[in-house]
C-alpha positions as CSV (number, residue, x, y, z in Angstrom):
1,X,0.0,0.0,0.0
2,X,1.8,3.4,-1.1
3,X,0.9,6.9,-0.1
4,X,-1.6,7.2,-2.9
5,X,-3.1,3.6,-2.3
6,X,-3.5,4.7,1.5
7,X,-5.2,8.2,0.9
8,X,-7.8,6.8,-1.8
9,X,-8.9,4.1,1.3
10,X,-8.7,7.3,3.4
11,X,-11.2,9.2,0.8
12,X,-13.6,6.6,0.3
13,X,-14.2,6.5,3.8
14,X,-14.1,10.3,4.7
15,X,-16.8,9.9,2.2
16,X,-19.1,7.3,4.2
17,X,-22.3,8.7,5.4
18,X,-22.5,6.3,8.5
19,X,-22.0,6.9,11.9
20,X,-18.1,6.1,13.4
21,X,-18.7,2.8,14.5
22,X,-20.1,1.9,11.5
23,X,-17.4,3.7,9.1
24,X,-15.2,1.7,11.4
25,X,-16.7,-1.4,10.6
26,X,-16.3,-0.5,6.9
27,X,-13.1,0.1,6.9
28,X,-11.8,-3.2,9.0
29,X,-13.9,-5.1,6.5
30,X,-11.9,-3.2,3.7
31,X,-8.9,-4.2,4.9
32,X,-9.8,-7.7,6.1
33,X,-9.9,-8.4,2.3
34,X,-6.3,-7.6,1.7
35,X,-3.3,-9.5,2.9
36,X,-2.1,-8.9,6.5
37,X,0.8,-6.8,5.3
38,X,-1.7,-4.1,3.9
39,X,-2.6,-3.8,7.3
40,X,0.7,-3.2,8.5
41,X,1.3,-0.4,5.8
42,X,-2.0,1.1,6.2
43,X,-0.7,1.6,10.3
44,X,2.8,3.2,9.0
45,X,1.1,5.4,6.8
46,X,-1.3,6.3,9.3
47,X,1.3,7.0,11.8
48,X,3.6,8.9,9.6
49,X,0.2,11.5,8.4
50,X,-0.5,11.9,12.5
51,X,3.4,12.9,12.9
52,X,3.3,15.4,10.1
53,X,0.3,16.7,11.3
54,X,1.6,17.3,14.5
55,X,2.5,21.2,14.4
56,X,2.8,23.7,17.2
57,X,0.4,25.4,14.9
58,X,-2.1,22.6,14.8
59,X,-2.1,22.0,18.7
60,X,-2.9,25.4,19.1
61,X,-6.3,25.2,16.4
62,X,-7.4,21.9,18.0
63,X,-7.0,23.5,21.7
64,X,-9.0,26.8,20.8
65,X,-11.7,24.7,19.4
66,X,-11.9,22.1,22.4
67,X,-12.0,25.1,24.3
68,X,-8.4,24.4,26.1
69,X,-9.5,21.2,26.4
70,X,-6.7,19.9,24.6
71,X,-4.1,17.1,26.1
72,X,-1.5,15.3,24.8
73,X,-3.2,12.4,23.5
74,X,-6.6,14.6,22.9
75,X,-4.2,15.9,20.5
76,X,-3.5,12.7,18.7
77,X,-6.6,11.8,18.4
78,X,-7.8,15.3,16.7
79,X,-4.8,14.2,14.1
80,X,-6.4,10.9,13.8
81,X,-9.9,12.3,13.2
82,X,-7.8,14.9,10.6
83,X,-6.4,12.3,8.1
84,X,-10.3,10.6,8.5
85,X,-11.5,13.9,6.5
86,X,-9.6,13.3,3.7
87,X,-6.3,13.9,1.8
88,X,-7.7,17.3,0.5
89,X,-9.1,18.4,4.3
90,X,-5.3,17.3,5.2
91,X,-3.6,18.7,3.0
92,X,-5.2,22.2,3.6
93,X,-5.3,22.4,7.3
94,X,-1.7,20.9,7.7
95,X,-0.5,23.9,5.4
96,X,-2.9,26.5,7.1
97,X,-4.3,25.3,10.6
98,X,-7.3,28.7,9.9
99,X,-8.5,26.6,7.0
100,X,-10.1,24.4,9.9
101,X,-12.8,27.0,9.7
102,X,-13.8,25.8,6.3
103,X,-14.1,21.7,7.2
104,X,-17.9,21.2,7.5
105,X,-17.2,19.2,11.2
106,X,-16.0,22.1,12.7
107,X,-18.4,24.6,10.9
108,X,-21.4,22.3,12.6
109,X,-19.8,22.7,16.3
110,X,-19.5,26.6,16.4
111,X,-22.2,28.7,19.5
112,X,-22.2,25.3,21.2
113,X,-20.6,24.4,24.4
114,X,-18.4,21.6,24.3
115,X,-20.9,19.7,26.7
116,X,-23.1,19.9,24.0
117,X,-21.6,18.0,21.3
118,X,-22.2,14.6,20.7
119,X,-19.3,12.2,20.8
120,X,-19.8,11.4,17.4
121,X,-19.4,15.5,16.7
122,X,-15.9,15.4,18.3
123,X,-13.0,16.0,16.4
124,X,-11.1,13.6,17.5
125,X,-10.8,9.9,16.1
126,X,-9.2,7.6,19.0
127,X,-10.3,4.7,17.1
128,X,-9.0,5.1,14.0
129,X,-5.8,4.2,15.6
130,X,-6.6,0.7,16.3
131,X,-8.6,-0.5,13.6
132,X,-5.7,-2.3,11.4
133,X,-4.2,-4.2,14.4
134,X,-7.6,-5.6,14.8
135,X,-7.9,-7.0,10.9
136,X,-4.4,-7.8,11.3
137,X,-4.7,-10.0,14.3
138,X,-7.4,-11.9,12.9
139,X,-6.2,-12.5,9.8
140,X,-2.6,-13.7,11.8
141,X,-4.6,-15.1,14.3
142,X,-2.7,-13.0,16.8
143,X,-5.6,-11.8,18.5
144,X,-4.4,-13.4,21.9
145,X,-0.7,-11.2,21.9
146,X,-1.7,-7.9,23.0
147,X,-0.6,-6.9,19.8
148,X,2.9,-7.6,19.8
149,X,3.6,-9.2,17.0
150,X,1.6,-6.4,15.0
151,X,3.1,-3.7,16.6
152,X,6.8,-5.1,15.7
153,X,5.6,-5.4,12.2
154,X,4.8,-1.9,12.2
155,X,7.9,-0.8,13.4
156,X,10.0,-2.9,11.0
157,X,8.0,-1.4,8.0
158,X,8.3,2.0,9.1
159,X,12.2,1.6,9.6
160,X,12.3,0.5,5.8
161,X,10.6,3.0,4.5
162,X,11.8,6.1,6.5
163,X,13.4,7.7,3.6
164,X,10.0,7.0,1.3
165,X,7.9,8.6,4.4
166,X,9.8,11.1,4.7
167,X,8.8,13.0,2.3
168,X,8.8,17.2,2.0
169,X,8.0,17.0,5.9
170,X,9.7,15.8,8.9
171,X,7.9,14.9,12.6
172,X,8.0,18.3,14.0
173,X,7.8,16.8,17.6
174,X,10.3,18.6,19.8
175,X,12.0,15.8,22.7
176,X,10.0,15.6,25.5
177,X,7.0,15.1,23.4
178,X,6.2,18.5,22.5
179,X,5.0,20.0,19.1
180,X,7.0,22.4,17.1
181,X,6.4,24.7,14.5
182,X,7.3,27.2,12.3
183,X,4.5,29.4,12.8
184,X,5.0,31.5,15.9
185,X,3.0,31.4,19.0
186,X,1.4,34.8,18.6
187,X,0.7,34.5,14.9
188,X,-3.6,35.0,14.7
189,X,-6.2,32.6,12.8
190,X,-8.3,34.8,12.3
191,X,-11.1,32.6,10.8
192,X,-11.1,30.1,13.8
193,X,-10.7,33.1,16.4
194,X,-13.8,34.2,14.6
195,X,-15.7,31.4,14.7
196,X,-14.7,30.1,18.5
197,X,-13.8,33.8,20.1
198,X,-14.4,32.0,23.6
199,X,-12.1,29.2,23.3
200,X,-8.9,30.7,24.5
201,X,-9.9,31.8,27.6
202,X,-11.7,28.2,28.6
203,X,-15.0,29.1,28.4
């Protein structure tokens, strides 16, 4: 599965109409049809899109919309539920976090609380992360290793394609976990402070 193989199984699903659980389902189906290794390579892709995605920039969008709700693996899960919309959604927002105030998603959550959201409504997409180990594992018959054996297969893939993945962008995670960017701190976006003017102070 290559980048372009990844983001057209990436599109047909941002384009499902059905709730999470049942894109979910979709999807694992999708991928139980393939051999295990496509399984494997959908997870590296996966991973390496959430890396990229994780800006300074980014973190601060997704914290001013969850209202400075925003934790570390909040965080990851917003970049989970970012590659779901799409390779064109991506694309945008990880050039221009502001252009977050275009995706429909976010559009539908502005003059609501937080509380008031459904969970389906949050932008955030914790299961997106899991969905491959689970066709893998039953198409290994691994689903009794916590896993492990998955989770090395991933690893070993990724280290043979690092220099593919890499790509025009590198992880812009500082150590210690933290985002980077090369946006500044103070730099505005204006359409998302527009649209969630309440967010930075918590409210």
């Amino acid at each position: 599965m290559n980048e372009d193989a990844f983001w057209a199984l990436i599109d047909e699903l941002s384009r499902r109409t059905e709730d999470l659980e049942e894109r979910m389902e979709w999807l694992r189906t999708e991928l139980l049809r393939r051999p295990a290794a496509e399984s494997v390579e959908f997870q590296v892709r996966l991973d390496d899109a959430c890396e990229v995605a994780g800006t300074r920039a980014l973190w601060r969008a997704a914290d001013r919309i969850e209202s400075g709700a925003s934790t570390d693996d909040g965080f990851h899960y917003f970049t989970l539920w970012l590659v779901g919309q799409g390779r064109k959604v991506y694309d945008s927002v990880v050039a221009d976090p502001d252009a977050l105030a275009d995706v429909p998603g976010i559009r539908a959550l502005v003059g609501r609380h937080r509380n008031e959201w459904d969970d389906d409504e949050w932008p955030e997409w914790e299961w997106l992360d899991y969905v491959a180990q689970d066709a893998y594992d039953e198409l290994t018959g691994q689903e009794d290793d916590c896993g492990e054996e998955f989770d090395d297969a991933v690893d070993e893939r990724a280290e043979e394609l690092a220099d593919e993945l890499a790509g025009d962008f590198e992880g812009e995670w500082e150590e210690g976990g933290e985002p980077r960017g090369s946006r500044p701190e103070g730099v505005a976006m204006p359409r998302l402070t527009a649209l969630f003017p309440l967010a930075a102070s918590g409210s």
